[in-house]
C-alpha positions as CSV (number, residue, x, y, z in Angstrom):
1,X,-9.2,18.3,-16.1
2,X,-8.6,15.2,-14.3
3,X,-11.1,12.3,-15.1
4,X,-12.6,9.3,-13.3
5,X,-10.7,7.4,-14.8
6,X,-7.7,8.5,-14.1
7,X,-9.0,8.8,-10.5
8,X,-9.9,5.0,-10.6
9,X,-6.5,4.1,-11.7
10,X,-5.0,5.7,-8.3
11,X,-6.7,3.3,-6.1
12,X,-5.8,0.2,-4.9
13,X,-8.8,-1.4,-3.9
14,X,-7.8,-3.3,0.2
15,X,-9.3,-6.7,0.8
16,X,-7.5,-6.9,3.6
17,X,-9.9,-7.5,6.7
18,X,-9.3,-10.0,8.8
19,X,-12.8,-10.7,8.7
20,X,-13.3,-10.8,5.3
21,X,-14.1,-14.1,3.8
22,X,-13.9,-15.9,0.5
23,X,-17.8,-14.3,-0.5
24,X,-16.3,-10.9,0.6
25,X,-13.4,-11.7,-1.4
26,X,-15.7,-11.8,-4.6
27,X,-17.5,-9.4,-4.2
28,X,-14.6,-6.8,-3.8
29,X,-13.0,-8.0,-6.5
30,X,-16.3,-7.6,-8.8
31,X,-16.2,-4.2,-7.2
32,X,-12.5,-3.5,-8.7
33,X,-13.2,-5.0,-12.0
34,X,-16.1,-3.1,-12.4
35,X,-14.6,0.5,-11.7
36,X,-11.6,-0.8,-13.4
37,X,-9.3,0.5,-10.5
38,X,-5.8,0.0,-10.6
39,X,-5.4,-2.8,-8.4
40,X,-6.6,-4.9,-5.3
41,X,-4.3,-5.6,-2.8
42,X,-5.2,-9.1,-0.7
43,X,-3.7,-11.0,1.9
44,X,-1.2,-14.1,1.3
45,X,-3.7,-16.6,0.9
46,X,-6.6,-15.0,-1.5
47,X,-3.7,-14.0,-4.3
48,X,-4.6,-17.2,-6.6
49,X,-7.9,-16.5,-6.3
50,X,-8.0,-12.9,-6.5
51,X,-5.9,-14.1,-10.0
52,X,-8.7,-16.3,-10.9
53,X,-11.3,-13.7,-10.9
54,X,-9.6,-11.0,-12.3
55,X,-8.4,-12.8,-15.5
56,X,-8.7,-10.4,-18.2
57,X,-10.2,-7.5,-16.3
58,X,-7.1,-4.7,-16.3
59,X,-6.7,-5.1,-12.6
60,X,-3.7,-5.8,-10.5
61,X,-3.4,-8.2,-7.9
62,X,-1.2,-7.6,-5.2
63,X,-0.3,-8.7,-2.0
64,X,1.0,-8.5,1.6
65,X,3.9,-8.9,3.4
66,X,5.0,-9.2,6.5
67,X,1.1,-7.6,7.2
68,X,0.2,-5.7,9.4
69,X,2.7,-5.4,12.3
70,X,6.2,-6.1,9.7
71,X,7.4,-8.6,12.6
72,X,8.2,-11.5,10.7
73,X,12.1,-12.5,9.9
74,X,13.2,-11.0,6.2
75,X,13.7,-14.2,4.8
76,X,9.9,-14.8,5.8
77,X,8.8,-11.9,4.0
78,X,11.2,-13.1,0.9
79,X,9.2,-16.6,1.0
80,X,6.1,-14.6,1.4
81,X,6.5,-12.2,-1.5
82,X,8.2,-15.4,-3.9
83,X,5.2,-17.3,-3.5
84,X,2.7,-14.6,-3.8
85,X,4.3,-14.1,-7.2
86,X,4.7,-17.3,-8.3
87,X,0.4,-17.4,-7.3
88,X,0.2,-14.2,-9.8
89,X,0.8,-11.4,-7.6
90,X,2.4,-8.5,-9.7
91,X,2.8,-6.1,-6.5
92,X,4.0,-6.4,-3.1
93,X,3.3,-4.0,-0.3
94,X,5.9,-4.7,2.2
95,X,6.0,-3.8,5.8
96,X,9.0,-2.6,7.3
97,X,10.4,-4.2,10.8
98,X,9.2,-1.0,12.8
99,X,10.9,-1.8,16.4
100,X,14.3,-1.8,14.0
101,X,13.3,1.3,12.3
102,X,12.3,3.3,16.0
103,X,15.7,2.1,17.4
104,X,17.9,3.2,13.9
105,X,18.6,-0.3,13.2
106,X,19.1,1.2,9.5
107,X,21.4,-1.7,8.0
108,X,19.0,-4.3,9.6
109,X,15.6,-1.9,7.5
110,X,18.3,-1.9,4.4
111,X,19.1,-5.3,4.0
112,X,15.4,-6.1,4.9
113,X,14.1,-4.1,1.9
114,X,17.1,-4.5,-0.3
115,X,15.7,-8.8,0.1
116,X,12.3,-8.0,-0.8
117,X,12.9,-5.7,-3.5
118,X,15.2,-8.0,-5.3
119,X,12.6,-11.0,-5.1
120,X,10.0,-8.6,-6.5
121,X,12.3,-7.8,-8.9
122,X,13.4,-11.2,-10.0
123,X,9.7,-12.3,-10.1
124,X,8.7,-8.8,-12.6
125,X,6.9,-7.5,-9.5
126,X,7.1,-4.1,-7.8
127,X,7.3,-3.5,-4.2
128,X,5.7,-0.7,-2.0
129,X,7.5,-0.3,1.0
130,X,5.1,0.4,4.4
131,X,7.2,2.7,6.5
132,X,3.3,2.8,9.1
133,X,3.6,6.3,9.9
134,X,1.6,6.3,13.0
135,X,4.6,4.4,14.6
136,X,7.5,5.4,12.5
137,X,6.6,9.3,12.9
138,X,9.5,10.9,13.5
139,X,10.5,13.3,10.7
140,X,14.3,12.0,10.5
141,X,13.6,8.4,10.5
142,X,10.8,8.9,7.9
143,X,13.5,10.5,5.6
144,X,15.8,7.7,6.5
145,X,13.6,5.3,4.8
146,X,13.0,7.1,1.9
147,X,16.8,7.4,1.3
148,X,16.9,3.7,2.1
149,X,14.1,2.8,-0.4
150,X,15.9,5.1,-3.1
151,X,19.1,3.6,-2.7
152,X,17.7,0.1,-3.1
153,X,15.9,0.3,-5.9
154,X,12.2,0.2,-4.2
155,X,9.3,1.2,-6.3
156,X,7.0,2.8,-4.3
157,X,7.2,4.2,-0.4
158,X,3.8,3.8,1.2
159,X,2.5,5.4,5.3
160,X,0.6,3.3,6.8
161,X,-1.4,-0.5,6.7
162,X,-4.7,1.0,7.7
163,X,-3.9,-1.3,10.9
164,X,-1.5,0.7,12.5
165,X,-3.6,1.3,15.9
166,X,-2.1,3.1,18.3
167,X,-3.5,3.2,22.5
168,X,-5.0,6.0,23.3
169,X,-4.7,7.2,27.5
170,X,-8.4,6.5,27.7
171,X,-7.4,3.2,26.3
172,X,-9.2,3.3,23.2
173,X,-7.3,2.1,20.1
174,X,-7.9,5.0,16.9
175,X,-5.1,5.5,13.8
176,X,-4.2,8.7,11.1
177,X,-3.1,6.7,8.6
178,X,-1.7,9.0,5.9
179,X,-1.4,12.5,6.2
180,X,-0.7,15.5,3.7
181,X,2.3,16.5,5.8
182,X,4.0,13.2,5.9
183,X,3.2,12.4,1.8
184,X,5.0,15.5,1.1
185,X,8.0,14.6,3.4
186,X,8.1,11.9,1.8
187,X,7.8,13.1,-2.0
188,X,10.5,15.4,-1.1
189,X,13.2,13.1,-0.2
190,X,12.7,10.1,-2.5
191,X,14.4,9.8,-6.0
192,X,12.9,10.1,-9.4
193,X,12.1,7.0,-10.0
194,X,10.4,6.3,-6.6
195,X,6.4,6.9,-6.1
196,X,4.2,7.4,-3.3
197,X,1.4,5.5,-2.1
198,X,-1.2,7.1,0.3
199,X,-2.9,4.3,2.9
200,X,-5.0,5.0,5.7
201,X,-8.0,7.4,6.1
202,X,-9.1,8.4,2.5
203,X,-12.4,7.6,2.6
204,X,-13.7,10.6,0.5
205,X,-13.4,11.8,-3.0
206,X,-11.7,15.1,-1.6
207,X,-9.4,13.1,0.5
208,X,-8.1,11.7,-2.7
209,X,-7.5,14.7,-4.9
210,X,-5.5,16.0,-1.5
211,X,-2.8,13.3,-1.6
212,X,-3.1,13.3,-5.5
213,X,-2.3,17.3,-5.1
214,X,0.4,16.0,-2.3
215,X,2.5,13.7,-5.0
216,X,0.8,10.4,-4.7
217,X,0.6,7.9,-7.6
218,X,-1.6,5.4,-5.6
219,X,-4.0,5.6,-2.6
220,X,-5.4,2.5,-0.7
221,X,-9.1,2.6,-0.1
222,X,-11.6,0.0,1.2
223,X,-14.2,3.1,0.3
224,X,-13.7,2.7,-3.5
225,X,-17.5,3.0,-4.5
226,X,-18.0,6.1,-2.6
227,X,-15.1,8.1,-4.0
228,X,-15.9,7.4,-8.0
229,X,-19.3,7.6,-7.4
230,X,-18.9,11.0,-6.4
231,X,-16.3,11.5,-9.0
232,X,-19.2,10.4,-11.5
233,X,-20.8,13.0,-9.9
234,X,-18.9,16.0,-10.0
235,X,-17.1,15.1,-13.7
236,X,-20.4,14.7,-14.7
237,X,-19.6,11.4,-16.7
């Protein structure tokens, strides 16, 4: 019998808004500590104080990079993840160069993720790698990256930043975000010592058990209180 707390320790808990301010920033965080999930993950500039008010609470602080569209030059997004650590950060969630990935750019994606893993690394981090699936969602590629992760030592592959938005033909701007098929795809074809993180669209306590069922270690949510209070709930604890 799975338990909430087990549940709780799936979730990273996304401050990630670009709306969101230093107020919204506490409270989120008070929202983390209190369910005692297994991390939050905050933009660039909140990780010393996401640090600050997690002292001592069992939660993780991690951090973007390269967030959300993966554009910026690797050796950005080695600055970025070196001083997120040295701020306290103890995970990175990485975002791949997409254009390089749709065009099969693969030693540009390798050496890109081979940087950042090794400055996690060096700094006692771990790094989840963002392939955003909405963009990157062609079967092959997606198994590309998970061989590329694999052979350099990555942590975790991850689907999507929950910002992915893709334009509709009525012009309108809507995302997946994770989805049970590509999870398993990508459970299948990554080694054993590489997880999978769910992002994107699990909003519900069911949605969670799915990609928990699907091989997923960790989930992103921004709904966090919903899903454990309905795991209270149904547990009955």
């Amino acid at each position: 019998m799975i338990t909430v707390e087990q549940l709780a320790k799936m979730i990273d808990h996304s401050i990630l808004h670009p709306t969101l301010t230093d107020e919204d920033l506490k409270r989120e965080c008070a929202i983390a500590a209190k369910y005692n999930v297994a991390s939050v993950c905050v933009k660039p500039y909140a990780v010393k104080q996401a640090v600050q008010l997690l002292e001592n609470s069992g939660v993780l602080v991690g951090c973007v990079v390269g967030f959300p569209a993966g554009n910026s030059a690797f050796e950005v997004k080695v600055f970025e993840t070196e001083k997120a650590c040295s701020e306290g950060a103890v995970e990175i969630d990485m975002v791949i160069n997409i254009g390089k990935a749709l065009q099969g750019d693969w030693a540009y994606i390798e050496r890109e993720i081979a940087a950042v893993t090794e400055a996690c690394h060096k700094n006692k981090a771990i790094v989840k790698v963002i392939f955003e699936t909405d963009y990157v969602s062609g079967e092959e590629d997606i198994i590309q990256l998970c061989k590329i992760c694999t052979k350099v030592g990555a942590d975790y592959v991850k689907t999507s930043t929950g910002f992915g938005f893709v334009k509709g033909a009525d012009g309108l701007y809507s995302y997946r975000g994770a989805t049970i098929k590509n999870l398993e795809l990508m459970k299948k074809n990554i080694g054993p010592m590489v997880k999978v993180k769910a992002a994107g669209g699990v909003r519900t306590l069911d949605g969670l058990l799915a990609v928990r069922e699907a091989g997923c270690s960790r989930c992103g949510a921004t709904a966090t209180v919903s899903i454990l209070e309905e795991a209270k709930k149904r547990y009955k604890e």
